[in-house]
N, C-alpha and C positions, 0 to 999 in steps of 0.2 A: 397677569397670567398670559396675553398676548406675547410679550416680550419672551416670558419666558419658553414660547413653545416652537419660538423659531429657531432656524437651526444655527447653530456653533459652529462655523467652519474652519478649522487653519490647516495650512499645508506641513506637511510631515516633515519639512524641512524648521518649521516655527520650533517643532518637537524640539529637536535637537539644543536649539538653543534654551531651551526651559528644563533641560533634565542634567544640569553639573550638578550632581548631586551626591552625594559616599555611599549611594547603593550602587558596589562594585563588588558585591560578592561573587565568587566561585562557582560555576556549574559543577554539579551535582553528576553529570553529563560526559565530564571529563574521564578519559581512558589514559592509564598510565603506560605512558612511553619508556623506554629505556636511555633515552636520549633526550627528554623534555626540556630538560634544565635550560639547553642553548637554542632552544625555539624561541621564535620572535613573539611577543606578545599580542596577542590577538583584540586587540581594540575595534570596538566599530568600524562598520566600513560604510563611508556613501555608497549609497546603493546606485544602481545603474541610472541614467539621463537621457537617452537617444530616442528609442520608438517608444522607450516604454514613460508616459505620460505622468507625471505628479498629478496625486489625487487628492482632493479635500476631504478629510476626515473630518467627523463630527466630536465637538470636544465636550463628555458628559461631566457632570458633577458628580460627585462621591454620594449625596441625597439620592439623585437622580436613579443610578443604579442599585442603590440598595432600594426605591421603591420596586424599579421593575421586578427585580429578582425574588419580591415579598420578602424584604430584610435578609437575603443570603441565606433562606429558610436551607436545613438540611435534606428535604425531597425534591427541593430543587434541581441537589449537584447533579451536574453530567458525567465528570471525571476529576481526576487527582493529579496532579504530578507534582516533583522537585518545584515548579513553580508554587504552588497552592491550586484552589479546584476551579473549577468550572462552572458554572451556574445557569441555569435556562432562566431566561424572563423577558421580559415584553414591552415594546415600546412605542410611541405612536408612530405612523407614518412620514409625517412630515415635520419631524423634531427629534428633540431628546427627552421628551417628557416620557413618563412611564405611562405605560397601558395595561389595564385592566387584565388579567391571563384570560390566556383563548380571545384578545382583539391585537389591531395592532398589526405590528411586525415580533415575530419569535426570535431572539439573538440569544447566545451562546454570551458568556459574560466571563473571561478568566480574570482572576485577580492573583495576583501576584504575595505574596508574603512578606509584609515587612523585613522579616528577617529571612527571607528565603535563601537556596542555596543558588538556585537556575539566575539571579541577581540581574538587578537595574540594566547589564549593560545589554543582554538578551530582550530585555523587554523594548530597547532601542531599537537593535535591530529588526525587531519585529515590526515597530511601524517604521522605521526606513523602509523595509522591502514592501511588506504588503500595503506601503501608504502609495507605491506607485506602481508596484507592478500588477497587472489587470489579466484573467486567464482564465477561461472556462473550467479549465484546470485546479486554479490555485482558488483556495476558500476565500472570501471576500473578508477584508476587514472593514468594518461601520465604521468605528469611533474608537477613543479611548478618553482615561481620565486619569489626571495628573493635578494631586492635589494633597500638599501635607506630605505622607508618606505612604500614602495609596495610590497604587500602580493597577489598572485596570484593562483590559482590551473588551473591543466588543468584535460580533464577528456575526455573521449570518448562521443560522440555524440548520445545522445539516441534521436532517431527520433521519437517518438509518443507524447515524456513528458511526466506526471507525471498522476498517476493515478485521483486525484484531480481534473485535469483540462477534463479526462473525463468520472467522475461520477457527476460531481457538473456544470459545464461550457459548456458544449455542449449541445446542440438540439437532435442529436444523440442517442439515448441508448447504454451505452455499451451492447453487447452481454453478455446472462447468462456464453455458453462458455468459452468467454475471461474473465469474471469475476472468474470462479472458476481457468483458468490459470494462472491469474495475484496471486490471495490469495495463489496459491500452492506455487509457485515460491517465493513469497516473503518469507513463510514460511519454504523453502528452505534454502533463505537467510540467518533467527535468528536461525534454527536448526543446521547451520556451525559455525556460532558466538558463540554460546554457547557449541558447541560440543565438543571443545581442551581440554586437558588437563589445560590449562590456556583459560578459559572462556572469553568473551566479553560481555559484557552489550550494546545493541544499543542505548536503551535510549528516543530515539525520534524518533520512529514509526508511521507513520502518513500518509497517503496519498501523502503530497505531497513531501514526499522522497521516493514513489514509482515510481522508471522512466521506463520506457517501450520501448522497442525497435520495430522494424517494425513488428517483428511475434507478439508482444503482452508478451512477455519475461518479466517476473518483476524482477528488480535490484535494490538494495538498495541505496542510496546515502545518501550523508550528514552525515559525520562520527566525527563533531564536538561534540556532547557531549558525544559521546562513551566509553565506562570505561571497566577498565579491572577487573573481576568478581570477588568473594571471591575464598580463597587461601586455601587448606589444610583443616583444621576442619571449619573455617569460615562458616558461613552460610549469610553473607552477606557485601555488602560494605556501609558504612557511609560515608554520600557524600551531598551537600547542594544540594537543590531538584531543580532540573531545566528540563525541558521538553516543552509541550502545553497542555494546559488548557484542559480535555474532552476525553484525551488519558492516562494521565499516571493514572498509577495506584493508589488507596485511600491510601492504607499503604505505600508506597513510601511516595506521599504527606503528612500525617501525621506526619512520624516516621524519613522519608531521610535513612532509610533502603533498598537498593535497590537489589536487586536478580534477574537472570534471569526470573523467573515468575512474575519482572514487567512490561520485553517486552511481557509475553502471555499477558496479561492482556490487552497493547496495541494492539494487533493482531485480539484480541478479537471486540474492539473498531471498527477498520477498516474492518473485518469480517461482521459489524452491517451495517456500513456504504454500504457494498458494497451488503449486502442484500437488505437494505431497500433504497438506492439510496437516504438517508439521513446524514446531518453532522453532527458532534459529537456535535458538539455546533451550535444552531440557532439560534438568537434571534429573527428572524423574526417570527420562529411559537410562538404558543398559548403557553402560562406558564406551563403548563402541560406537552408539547414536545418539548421542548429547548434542554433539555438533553436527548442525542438520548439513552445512557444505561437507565437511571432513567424511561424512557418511555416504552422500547422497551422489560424492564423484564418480564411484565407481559402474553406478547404475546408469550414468546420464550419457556415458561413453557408450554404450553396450544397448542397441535396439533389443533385441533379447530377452535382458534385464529391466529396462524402461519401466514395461503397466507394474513393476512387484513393487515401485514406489509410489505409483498413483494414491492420492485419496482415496480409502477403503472406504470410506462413508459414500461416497459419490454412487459406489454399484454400477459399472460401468456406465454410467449416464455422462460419456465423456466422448468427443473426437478421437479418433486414434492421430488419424494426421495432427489434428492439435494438439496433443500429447505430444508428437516428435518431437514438433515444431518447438512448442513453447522448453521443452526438455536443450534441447540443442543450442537454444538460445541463452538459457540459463547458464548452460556450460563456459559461451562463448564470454558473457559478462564477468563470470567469475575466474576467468584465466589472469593466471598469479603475473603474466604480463602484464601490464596495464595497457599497454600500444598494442596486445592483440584484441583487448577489448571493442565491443560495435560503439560506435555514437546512439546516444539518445534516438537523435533521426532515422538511427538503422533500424533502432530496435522497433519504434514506430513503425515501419515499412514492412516489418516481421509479423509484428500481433497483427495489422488492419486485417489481412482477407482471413484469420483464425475463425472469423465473428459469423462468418458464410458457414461453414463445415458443419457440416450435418450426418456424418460418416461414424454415427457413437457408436459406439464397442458393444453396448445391449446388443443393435441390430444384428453385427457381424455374429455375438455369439448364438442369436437365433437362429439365422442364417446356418450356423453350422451345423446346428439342432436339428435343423426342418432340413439339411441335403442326408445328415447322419441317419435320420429316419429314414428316408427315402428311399438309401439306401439300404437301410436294414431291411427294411419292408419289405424291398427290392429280394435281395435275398433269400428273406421268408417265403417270398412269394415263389420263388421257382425253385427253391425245397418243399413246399407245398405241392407243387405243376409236378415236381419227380415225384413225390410218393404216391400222389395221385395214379400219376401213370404209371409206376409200378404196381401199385396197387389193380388196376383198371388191365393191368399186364395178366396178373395174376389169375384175374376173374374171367379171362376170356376164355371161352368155350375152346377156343385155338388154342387156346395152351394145352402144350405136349407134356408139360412137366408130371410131376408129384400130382395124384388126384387129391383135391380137398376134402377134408372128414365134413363129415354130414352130419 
């Protein structure tokens, strides 16, 4: 039992060499280009080497995990996707051994599907990047397990979940606050990805790879179609176009050109999203605002226009100046230029002081309330003062007019 409860450790580079294996299935993921055909093949890429450190991941066994998770019970699941679901379960501290639920450490468990569509070669890249790259930002990978034809990741426990589930699924509003924290943070996250000397492309920026921790901390996850960026004079990578429909970028989709400023572009996307407490794609609205950019351009030009798109739920419990702010920014990442788009780093430099502003639109409209009184008041009061003295006019013994009836 000793033996067994020590930790597993090999380097994410071991991975590589232990997964030739014919789970090369298809993302699920993938967006149809018109040009696909003569795109370069998207194979694995080594993940970056310079500042950012290789990490020891812990390697669980297929028993192991299925004890934590209570046999992959169904109240378990976290979530779903193309891969297969997610699993809450528990494990000890200083091992891979499973822990009792409610001890321990809480980890998030995905497992992959046999026959899944998201395939083996996503699951790679997942621990290539999150086996070395480290980021207050990005969600922490524990371990994984490789064994038969079970494909596993483990991941630290983010207790709120995903930003998706609550701008779109709750009753609740998020707070403007935690909205301008979760957008910094995340933004945090792609200005470290692309910052190295050897660049990273996320790729699939989206809401619901925004995971959130109990302070409202936003962390990246989902490090499956993640690519490693252009090299040297390059100006970009050629790569068959895969992401979600609404987020990635139009020259990406066109061209399968991709460059760090097709994650602004996405940032941009979910920037919209978290202003207007709308999704990138709805078919439920009217044909006109399906598409939340195609709609939302015209307002984001025009101060004027601006609050008619704010989050209706919010009740003006929102900055006005970070309303501009956040609106103008938005515009700027989603310009059909790519080279007028900001860096990661600008956008950064943009949200930080949002977090100060204390100028919410409640106040102003009281403010206008309590002067609009004031004035009325104002008014009343010296049509009051007139009738009075007209009146007082009227009654005076002095007066030469009309006698008054008795």
């Amino acid at each position: 039992m000793k033996e067994r409860k020590k930790k597993r450790k090999v380097s994410h580079s071991s991975v590589r060499a232990a997964t030739e294996t014919r789970y090369l299935n298809a993302s699920n993921r993938e967006l149809c280009a018109p040009n696909e055909a003569h795109l370069s093949s998207d194979n694995p890429d080594p993940a970056p080497t310079d500042e950012k450190s290789p990490c020891q991941l812990l390697q669980f066994t297929f028993q192991e995990l299925k004890s934590a998770t209570g046999n992959f019970r169904p109240d378990s699941i976290l979530g779903e996707g193309g891969f297969g679901y997610v699993f809450k379960g528990w494990i000890e501290e200083n091992g891979t051994a499973p822990a009792k639920p409610g001890s321990g450490i809480t980890v998030a468990v995905k497992s992959l599907k046999p026959d899944g569509l998201q395939g083996h070669r996503e699951w790679v890249a997942e621990v290539d990047f999150l086996g070395q790259l480290h980021h207050p930002n990005l969600v922490k990978l524990i371990g994984y397990c490789i064994e038969d034809d079970q494909r596993l990741l483990v991941y630290e426990f983010m207790t709120r979940g995903s930003l998706e589930n609550h701008l779109f699924r709750r009753t609740i509003p998020l707070p403007w606050s935690n909205r301008i924290k979760i957008a910094l943070g995340a933004a945090k996250g792609l200005a470290f990805l692309h910052g190295g000397s050897e660049p990273v492309i996320y790729r699939d920026f989206k809401t619901s790879n925004i995971l959130l921790d109990s302070e409202y901390n936003a962390k990246l996850s989902d490090f499956g179609l993640a690519k490693a960026g252009p090299q040297g004079d390059k100006t970009h990578v050629s790569t068959r176009v895969v992401g979600t429909y609404g987020y990635a970028a139009p020259e990406y989709v066109m061209t399968g050109h991709l460059t760090s400023k097709s994650d602004v572009y996405s940032f941009g996307v979910v920037l919209l999203e978290i202003l207007t407490g709308r999704r990138s794609m709805d078919k439920k609205r009217p044909s006109g605002e399906q598409n939340l950019v195609a709609w939302a351009r015209q307002y984001l030009a025009d101060k004027r226009k601006l609050y008619q798109i704010v989050d209706p739920r919010l009740e003006l419990n929102y900055s006005l100046k970070g309303v501009q702010k956040v609106s103008q920014l938005a515009y700027n990442c989603l310009s059909r230029d790519p080279k007028s788009r900001p860096s990661m780093d600008e956008v950064v430099k943009v949200l930080t002081p949002l977090q100060d502003l204390n100028d919410l639109a409640i106040l102003s409209y009281h403010s206008r309330l309590s002067q609009q009184g004031r004035r009325k008041k104002k008014q009343d009061g010296t049509q009051q003062l007139a009738s009075a003295h007209s009146k007082s006019t009227r009654d005076s013994p002095l007066n030469t007019g009309k006698q008054r009836c008795r």
